[in-house]
C-alpha positions, 0 to 999 in steps of 0.5 A: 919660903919658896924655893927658885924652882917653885912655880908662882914663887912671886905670888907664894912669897908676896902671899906669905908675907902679907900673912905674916904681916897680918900676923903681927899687926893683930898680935902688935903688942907683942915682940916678934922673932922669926927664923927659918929658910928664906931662899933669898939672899937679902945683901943682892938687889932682886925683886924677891930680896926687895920685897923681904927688905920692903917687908922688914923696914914696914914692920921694924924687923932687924936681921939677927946678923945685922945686930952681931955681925959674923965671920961666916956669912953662909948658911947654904953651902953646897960643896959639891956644887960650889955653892954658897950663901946667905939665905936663912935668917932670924929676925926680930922686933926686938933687938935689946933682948938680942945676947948673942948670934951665930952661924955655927959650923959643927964637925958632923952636919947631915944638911946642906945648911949651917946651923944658927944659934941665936940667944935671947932674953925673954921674960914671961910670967908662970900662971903657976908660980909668976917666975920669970925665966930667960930662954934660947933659941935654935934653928937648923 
């Protein structure tokens, strides 16, 4: 998503979102789990982090830390700066298949951002063989 120095950062947001709101309304049968940099914090009252929560609640997304909440609340921690929050996020239709979240402080880390491990069930068909499986996610 949009950075706070973009230009139009309203307008891209609002954009991206109606996209992503078409997205799931023609795929409705389908559970969806979305995960990336939102650059916004979504537990502060601004326009931005209302119109994502507006958002969630329209298409019944959870927040993955919402469902397994963490002791380490950031995701964006800039020493340097003295900076630190909370702005990336999985977020998912689904939240019985959810096993497990966390927002990972590795030893060795090259990104101003932590890591997020999210764990899920997921059963899908191989047209070769109809086996089902079970998979993971992760996203830095």
């Amino acid at each position: 998503m949009p950075c706070s120095r973009t230009d139009n950062r309203h307008l891209l947001y609002s954009d991206l979102l109606s996209e992503l709101h078409a997205l799931i309304f023609s795929h409705a049968d389908c559970k969806v789990m979305i995960g990336g940099d939102f650059n916004v914090d979504l537990h502060s009252p601004t326009s931005l982090s209302d119109m994502m929560n507006d958002f969630l609640r329209n298409n019944s997304l959870i927040r993955c830390d919402s469902i397994f909440p963490v002791a380490n609340q950031y995701t964006y921690v800039n020493a340097s700066l003295n900076c630190m929050s909370c702005i990336d996020y999985f977020i998912t239709s689904d939240p019985f298949n959810m096993i497990a979240f966390n927002i990972l402080d590795l030893d060795e880390n090259f990104s101003d951002h932590l890591p997020i491990m999210v764990v899920l069930s997921c059963n899908y068909q191989n047209n070769t063989t109809g086996s089902k499986s079970q998979a993971s996610l992760d996203q830095d």
